[in-house]
Structures are given as structure tokens and as C-alpha cells.
N, C-alpha and C positions, 0 to 999 in steps of 0.2 A: 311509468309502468315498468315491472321487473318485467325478465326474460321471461319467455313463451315456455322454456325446458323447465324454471322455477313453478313455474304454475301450474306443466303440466305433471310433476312431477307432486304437490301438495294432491291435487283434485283425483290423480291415480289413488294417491294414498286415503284418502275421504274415499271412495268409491270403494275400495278393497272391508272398509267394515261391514262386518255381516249384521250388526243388530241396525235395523233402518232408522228406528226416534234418535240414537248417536249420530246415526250418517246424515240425518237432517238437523239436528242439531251442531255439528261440525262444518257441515254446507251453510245453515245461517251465520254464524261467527266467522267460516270464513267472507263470507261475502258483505260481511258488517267491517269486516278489518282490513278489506280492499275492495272499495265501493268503483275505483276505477279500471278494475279489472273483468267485473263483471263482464261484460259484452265480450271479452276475447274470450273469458272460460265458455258461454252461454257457446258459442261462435265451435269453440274446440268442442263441446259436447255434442255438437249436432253435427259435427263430421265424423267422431268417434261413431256414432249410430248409424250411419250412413255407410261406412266400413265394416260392418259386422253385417251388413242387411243386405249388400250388394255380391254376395257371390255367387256369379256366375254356376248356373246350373245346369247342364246338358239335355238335354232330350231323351227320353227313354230309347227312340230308336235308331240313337249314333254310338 
């Protein structure tokens, strides 16, 4: 398996296209041309989600 920062660094740039049938079409090719990386991207996508979803929000009356 390549570096964590090469991969995450490919799947940034997959994600950054705005037309979606490209951005799934570039997500199956990649994932056809690194069939043993799957699980660490799959692994970094659902922490990436998990950081956008978790901020902390106040109480309206503090």
C-alpha cells in the first residue's frame, strides 16, 4: 500500500469534481487500479464525515 498522504491527496482531488457521473466514474477507475487500498480510503472517508458533522454547538441560552 502507498502512503496515507498519496491517497489522501488522489481522493481530495476525485471529490473536488463538480460533474458527479466524472466523480464516479474516476472513484470506480480509481478503485479498479488500487483494489488494496480500498478499505484505508473507505476507513478515511467516514472520518472525513465524521469531522464536518461533529461541531460542537452551543445552547442558545449561554
Amino acid at each position: 500500500m502507498r502512503d496515507a498522504e498519496s491517497i489522501e491527496t488522489e481522493l481530495i482531488e476525485i471529490s473536488n469534481i463538480a460533474d458527479d457521473s466524472i466523480k464516479l466514474e474516476r472513484l470506480i477507475v480509481w478503485c479498479a487500479t488500487h483494489p488494496d487500498e480500498v478499505p484505508f480510503a473507505l476507513h478515511q472517508l467516514m472520518n472525513w464525515g465524521d469531522k464536518s458533522t461533529s461541531k460542537s454547538v452551543k445552547p442558545s441560552g449561554e
